[in-house]
C-alpha positions as CSV (number, residue, x, y, z in Angstrom):
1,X,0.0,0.0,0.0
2,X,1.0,3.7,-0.8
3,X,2.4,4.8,2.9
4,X,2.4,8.8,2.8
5,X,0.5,10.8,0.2
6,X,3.0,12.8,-1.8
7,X,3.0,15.4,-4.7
8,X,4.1,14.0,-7.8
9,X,5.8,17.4,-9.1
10,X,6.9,17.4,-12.4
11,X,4.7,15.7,-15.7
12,X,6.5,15.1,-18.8
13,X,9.9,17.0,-18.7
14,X,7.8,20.5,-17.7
15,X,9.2,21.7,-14.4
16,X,6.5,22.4,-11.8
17,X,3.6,21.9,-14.3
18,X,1.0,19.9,-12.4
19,X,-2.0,19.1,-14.6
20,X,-4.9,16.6,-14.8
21,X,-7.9,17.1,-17.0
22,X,-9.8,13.8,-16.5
23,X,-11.6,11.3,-14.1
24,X,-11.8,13.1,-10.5
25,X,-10.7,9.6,-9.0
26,X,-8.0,8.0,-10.8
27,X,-7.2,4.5,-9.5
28,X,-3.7,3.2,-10.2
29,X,-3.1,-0.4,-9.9
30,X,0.0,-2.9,-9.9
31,X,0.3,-6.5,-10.3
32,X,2.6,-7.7,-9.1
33,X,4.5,-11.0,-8.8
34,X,3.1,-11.6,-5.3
35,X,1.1,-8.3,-4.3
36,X,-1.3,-6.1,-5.3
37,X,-0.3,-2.5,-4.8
38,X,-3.3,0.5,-5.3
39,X,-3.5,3.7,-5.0
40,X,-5.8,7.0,-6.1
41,X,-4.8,10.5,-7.9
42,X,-7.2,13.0,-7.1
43,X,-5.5,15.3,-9.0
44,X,-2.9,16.8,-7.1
45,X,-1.5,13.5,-4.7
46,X,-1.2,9.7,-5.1
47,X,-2.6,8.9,-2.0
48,X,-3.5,5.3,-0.5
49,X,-6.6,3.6,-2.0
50,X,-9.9,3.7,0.8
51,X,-11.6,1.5,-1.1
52,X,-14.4,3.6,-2.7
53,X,-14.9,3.5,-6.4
54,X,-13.1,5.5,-8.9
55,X,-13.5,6.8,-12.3
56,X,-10.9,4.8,-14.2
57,X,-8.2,2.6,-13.4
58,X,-5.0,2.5,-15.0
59,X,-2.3,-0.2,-14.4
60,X,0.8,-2.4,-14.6
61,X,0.6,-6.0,-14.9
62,X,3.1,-9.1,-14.4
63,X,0.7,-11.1,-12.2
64,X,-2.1,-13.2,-12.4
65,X,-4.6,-11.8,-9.9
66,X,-7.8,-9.7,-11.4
67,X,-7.8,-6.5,-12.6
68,X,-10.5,-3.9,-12.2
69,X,-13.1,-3.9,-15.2
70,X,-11.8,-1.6,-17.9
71,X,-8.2,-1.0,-16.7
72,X,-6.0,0.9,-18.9
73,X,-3.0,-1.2,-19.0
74,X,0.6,0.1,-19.7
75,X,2.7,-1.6,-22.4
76,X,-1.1,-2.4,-24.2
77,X,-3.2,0.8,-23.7
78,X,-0.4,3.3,-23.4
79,X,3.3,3.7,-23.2
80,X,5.9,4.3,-20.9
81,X,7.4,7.5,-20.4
82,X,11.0,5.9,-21.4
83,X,11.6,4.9,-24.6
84,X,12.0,1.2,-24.3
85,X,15.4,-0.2,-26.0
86,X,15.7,-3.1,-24.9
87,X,17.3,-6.2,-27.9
88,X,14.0,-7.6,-27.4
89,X,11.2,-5.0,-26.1
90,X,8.4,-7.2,-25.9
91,X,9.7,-8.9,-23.6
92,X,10.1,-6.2,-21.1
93,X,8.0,-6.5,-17.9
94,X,5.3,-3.4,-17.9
95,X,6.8,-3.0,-14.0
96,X,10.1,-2.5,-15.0
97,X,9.2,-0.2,-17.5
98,X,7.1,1.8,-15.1
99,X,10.0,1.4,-12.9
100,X,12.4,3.1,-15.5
101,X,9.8,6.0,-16.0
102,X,9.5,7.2,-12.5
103,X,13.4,7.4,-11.8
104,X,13.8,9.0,-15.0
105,X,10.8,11.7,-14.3
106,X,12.6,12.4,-11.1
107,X,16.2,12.2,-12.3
108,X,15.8,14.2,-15.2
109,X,18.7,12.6,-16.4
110,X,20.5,9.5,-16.6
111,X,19.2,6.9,-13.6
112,X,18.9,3.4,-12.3
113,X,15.7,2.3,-10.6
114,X,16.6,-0.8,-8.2
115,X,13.9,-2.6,-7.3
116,X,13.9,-5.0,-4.5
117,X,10.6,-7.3,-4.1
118,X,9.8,-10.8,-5.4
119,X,13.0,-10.1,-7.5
120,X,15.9,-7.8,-7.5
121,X,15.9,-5.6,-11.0
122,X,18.3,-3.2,-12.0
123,X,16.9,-0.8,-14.5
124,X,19.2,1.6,-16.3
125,X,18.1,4.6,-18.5
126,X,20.1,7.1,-20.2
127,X,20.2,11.1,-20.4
128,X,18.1,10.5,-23.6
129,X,15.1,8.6,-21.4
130,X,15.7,5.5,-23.1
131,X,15.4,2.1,-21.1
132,X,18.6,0.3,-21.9
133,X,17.7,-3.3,-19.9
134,X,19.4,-3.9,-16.6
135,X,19.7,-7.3,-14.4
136,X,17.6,-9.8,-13.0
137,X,18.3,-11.7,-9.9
138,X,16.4,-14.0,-7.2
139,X,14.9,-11.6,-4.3
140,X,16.0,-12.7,-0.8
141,X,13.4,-14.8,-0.1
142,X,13.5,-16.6,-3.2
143,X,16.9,-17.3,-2.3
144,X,16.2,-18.3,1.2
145,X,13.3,-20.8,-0.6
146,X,15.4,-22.0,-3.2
147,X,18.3,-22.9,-0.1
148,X,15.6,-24.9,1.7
149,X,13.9,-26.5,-0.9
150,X,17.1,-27.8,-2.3
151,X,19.2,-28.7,0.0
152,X,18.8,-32.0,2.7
153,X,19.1,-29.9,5.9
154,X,19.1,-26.4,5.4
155,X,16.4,-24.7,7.4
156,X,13.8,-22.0,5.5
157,X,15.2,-18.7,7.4
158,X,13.6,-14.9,7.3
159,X,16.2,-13.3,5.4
160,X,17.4,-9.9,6.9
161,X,19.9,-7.3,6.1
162,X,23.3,-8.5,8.2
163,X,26.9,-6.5,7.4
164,X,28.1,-9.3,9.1
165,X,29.8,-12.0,6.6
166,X,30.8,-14.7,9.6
167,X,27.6,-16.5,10.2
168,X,28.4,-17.9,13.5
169,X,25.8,-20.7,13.2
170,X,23.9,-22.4,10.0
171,X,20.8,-19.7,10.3
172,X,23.2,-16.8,10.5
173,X,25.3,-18.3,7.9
174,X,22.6,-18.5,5.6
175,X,21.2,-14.7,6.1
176,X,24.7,-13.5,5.9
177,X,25.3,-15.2,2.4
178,X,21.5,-14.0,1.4
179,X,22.5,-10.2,2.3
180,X,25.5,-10.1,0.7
181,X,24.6,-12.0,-2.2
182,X,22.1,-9.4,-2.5
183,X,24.3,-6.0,-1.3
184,X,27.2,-7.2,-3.7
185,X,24.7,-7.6,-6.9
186,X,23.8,-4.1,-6.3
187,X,26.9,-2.5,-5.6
188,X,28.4,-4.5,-8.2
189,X,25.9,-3.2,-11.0
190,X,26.1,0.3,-9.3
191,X,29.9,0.4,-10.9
192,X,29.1,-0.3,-14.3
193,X,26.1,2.5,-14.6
194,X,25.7,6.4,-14.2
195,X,23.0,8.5,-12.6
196,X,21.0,8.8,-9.6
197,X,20.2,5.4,-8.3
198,X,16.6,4.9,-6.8
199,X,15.7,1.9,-4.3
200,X,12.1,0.8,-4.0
201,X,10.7,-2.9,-3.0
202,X,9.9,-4.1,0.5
203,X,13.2,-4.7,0.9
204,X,14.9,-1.7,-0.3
205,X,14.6,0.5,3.0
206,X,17.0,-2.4,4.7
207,X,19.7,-1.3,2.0
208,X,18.8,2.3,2.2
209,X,22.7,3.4,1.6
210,X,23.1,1.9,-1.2
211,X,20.8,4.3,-3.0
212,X,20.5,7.9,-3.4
213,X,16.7,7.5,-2.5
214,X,14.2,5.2,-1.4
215,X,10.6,5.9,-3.1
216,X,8.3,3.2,-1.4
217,X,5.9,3.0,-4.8
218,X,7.9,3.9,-7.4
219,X,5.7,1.9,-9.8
220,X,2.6,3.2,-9.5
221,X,4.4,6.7,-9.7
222,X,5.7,5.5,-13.2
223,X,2.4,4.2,-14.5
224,X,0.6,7.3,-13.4
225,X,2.9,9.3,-15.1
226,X,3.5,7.4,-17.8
227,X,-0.2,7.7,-18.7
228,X,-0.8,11.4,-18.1
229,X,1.9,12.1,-20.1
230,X,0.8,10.0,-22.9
231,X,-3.1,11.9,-22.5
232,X,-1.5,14.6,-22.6
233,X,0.4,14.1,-26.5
């Protein structure tokens, strides 16, 4: 769920320029891998869905869980703010994309948008706004799943941020190799790419310094401005 209600600033490269000529209510709606994420746009803020109905929804989907009757989907019903230049675009999750449009909008330059949920992505885009591609890697409790499931012995731990590499017992050992598997994938990538570096995911606020910022909903930001931008061409 969206946390704090925030303004969204700047739309589509315009500086301070905060516009909205449709629905009053404005659902925005993510499926993800796991979770369903919602919020509303009144207008001015993305605040926290209550539950009442609203005027149209608009979306990003990897998921299988329902969507709302009539949701606008990115990817199929608009496009993202970045232009998408990945070898093989189709293939491009509509997340990651959103993802990649947010950071960008907020950037205004060249970014990477680090997301750390289900999976770990690294999305890069350059000073042009075009989505280059990025990395994909097992989130930290797929990797603490994946340990259990195929090992003999190894217990199913709650994976947790440790700076600690000496895991003094088998749990510790394992949370220690998940976190740094994790920290050194993202530091690692870091090197190789330029621009402000955003951090977003439930697990992202654990890892808080390895990003410039840590926007809690950084895909619903990206669809919603993704499609205002695109109503508004």
């Amino acid at each position: 769920m969206v946390g704090v209600s925030y303004p969204l600033g700047a739309f589509c490269q315009t500086p301070n320029a905060l516009w909205y000529n449709g629905p009053v209510r404005l659902g925005v709606i993510e499926i993800g891998n796991t979770r369903v994420h919602r919020a509303v746009f009144d207008g001015t803020r993305l605040r926290p869905h209550d539950g009442r109905p609203v005027d149209l929804w608009i979306g990003a989907r990897v998921g299988r869980a329902p969507l709302p009757r009539g949701t606008l989907l990115l990817g199929r019903d608009f496009p993202p703010l970045v232009r998408n230049r990945a070898l093989r675009p189709r293939t491009v999750g509509a997340d990651r994309l959103a993802l990649a449009s947010a950071a960008w909008a907020r950037a205004g330059g060249p970014c990477v948008a680090v997301s750390m949920g289900t999976a770990i992505t690294v999305n890069v885009v350059n000073a042009r706004g075009e989505f280059l591609g990025g990395l994909i890697a097992p989130g930290l409790r797929m990797m603490a799943r994946a340990l259990h499931e195929g090992t003999a012995l190894l217990p199913e731990v709650h994976p947790v941020r440790r700076k600690e590499a000496l895991g003094r017992h088998t749990r510790e050992a394992i949370a220690s190799g998940i976190s740094l598997a994790a920290e050194g994938l993202i530091r690692l990538s870091l090197r190789r790419f330029r621009g402000r570096v955003f951090g977003t995911g439930g697990d992202a606020p654990a890892f808080a310094d390895l990003f410039d910022e840590v926007v809690p909903d950084l895909v619903l930001e990206g669809i919603l401005r993704s499609y205002l931008c695109s109503s508004r061409s």
